[in-house]
C-alpha positions, -999 to 999 in steps of 0.1 A, spaced: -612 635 -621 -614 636 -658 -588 605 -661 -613 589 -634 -644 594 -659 -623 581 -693 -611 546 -674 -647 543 -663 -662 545 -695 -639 524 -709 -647 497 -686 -683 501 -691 -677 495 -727 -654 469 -720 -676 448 -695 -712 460 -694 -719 433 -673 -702 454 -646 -733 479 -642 -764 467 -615 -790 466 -632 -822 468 -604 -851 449 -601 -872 476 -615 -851 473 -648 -863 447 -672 -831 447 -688 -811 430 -658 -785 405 -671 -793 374 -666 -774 341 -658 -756 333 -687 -758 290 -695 -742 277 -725 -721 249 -743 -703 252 -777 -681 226 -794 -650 239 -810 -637 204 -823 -647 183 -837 -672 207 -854 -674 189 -890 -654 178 -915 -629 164 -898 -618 121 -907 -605 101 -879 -587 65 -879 -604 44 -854 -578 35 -827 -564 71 -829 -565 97 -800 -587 125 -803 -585 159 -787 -623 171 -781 -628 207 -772 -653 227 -756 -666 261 -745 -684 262 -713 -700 290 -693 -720 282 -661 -720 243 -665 -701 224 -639 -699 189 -657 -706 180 -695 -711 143 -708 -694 137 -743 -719 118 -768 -710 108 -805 -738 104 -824 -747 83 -857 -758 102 -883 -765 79 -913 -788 51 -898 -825 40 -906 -823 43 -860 -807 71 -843 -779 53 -824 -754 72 -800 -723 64 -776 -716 83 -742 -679 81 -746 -676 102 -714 -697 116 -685 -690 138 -657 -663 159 -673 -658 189 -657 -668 217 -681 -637 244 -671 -618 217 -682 -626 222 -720 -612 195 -733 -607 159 -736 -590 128 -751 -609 103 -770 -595 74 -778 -617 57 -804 -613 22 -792 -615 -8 -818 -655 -13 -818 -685 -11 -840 -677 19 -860 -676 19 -899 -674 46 -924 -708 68 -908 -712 100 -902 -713 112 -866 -715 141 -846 -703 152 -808 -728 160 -782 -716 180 -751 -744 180 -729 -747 194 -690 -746 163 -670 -780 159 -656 -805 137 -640 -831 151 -664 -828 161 -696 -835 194 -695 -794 204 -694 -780 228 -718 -764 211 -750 -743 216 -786 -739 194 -809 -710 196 -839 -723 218 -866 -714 191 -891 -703 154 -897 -671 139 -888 -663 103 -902 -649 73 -884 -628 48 -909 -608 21 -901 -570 20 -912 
């Protein structure tokens, strides 16, 4: 029984989410919903016409649409350069097609695809910059 007791514990500190809380517990987990980029997260240069491998965190978001956004305009301008990714996949390849993108700063936007707007989102905790070879 002892043995029994130690694994037990250790779970419980291992996965606290394990234990039921009941309704007459205000302390009952709730249903954890949230986005985080990993790259790109700021800093990084990219040469338009290059690939670009975006990455994501994702817990209890089915899709995500990917947004870069303009940082250094007089009018915020921004791209959807992908919608109705599905979030588990945590990833995906931009290519930054020949366009209207100069030496700005931008940032990435992965948002819950949603009819509303009310979807979970994160956006690159700094600037990333566009330049053309």
């Amino acid at each position: 029984m002892r043995f029994r007791n130690v694994v037990f514990v250790a779970l419980l500190a291992t996965f606290p989410f394990l234990v039921s809380c009941g309704e007459d517990n205000p302390t009952a987990p709730t249903s954890v919903r949230k986005i985080t980029v990993l790259y790109p997260n700021g800093g990084e240069t990219f040469v338009v016409g290059s690939l670009v491998g975006i990455r994501w965190e994702a817990v209890g978001i089915s899709n995500v649409d990917l947004v870069v956004k303009r940082l250094q305009s007089s009018s915020s301008s921004s791209i959807r350069i992908a919608s109705d990714v599905p979030a588990k996949s945590g990833s995906f390849v931009w290519e930054i097609y020949t366009g209207n993108w100069n030496r700005a700063a931008y940032s990435l936007v992965v948002r819950e695809s949603r009819l509303d707007s009310s979807g979970i989102s994160d956006e690159s905790d700094g600037a990333f910059y566009l330049v053309l070879e």
